[in-house]
N, C-alpha and C positions, 0 to 999 in steps of 0.2 A: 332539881336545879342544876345548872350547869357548868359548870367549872370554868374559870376567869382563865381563858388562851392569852399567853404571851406571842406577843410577836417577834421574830428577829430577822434581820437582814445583817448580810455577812459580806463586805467585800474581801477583797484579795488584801493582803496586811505585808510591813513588813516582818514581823517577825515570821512569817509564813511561808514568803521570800528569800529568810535566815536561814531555815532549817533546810530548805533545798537544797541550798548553795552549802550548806554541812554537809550536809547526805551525801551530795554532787565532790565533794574535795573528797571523801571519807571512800567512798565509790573510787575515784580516779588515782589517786594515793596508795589504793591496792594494790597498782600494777607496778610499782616498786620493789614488792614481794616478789613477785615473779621470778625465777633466775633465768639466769642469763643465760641463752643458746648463740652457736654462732648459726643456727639450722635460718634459712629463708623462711621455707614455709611460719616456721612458728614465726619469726620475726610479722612478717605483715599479717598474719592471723593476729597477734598483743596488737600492731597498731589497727589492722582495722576494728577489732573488738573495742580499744581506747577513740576513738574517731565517732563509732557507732553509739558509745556512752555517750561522750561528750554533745553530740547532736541530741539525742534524747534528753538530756539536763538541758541544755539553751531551750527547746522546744518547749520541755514543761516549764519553764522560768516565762517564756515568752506568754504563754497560755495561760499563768496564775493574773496578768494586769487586764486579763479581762475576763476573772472568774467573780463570781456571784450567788447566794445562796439565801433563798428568804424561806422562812419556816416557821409554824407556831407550837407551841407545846403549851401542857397545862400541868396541873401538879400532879396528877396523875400518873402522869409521863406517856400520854398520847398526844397526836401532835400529825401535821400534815407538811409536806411540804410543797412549798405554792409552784404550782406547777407542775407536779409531781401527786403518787399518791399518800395515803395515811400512812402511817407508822406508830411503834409505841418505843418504848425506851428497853431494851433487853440488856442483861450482864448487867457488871457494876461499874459505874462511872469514874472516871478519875479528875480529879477539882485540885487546879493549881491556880496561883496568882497568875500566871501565865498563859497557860493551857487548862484548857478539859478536854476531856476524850470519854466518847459514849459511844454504846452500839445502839443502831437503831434496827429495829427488825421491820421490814416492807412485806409484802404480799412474795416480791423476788428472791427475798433472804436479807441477811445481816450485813451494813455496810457499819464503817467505823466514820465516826464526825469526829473532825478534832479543831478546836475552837481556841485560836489564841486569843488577848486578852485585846489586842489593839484591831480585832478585826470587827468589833462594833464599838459603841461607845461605852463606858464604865459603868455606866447606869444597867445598861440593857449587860451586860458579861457580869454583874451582881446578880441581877435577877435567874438568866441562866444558872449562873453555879448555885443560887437556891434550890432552881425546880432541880436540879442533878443531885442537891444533896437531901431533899425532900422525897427521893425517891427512893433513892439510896436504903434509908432509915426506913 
């Protein structure tokens, strides 16, 4: 008999949003450390390197309002993604009110999912942190 597949679809969230924009301050904020030269070079070497961050945070910020991820899994912890190929669940999962984070292993290798809690509805992020912690045990 075959095992009951959950569905999930996942759009872009804010708290997912959140944590960029942490990362993105947390990132930019380093360059404070820095000391201080009177030298040119290093001067526009810190700002092009602070310019070249900064582009790449707007870019992925820009990229997350039209990210998407639909995928099934079962309690097994196999599971496909639509669009994509099969996978099964590898390593051990991490189940927060907020977050989960699992490794999936593909035919390519190991990618990490990380699943805030407002990036589906309540129902479906229960069911999720079930099959995560159903597999877990």
């Amino acid at each position: 008999m075959e095992e009951k597949r959950h569905s999930f679809s996942l759009t872009s969230s804010f708290d997912q949003r959140f944590s960029l924009v942490v990362l993105a301050c947390l990132c930019l904020t380093s360059f404070l450390a820095w000391p201080t030269f009177d030298n040119l070079f290093y001067q526009l070497t810190k700002a092009m390197l602070f310019t070249l961050m900064l582009i790449f945070f707007i870019y992925q910020f820009r990229q997350l309002n039209h990210w998407k991820c639909h995928f099934v899994l079962n309690v097994t912890g196999e599971g496909a993604l639509v669009g994509g190929g099969k996978f099964t669940l590898c390593k051990t999962s991490f189940v927060s009110p907020f977050v989960s984070a699992f490794y999936i292993q593909e035919r390519k290798g190991q990618s990490l999912m990380m699943v805030w809690s407002d990036m589906c509805d309540d129902n479906n992020y229960r069911h999720l942190c079930r099959l995560l912690l159903a597999k877990k045990a």
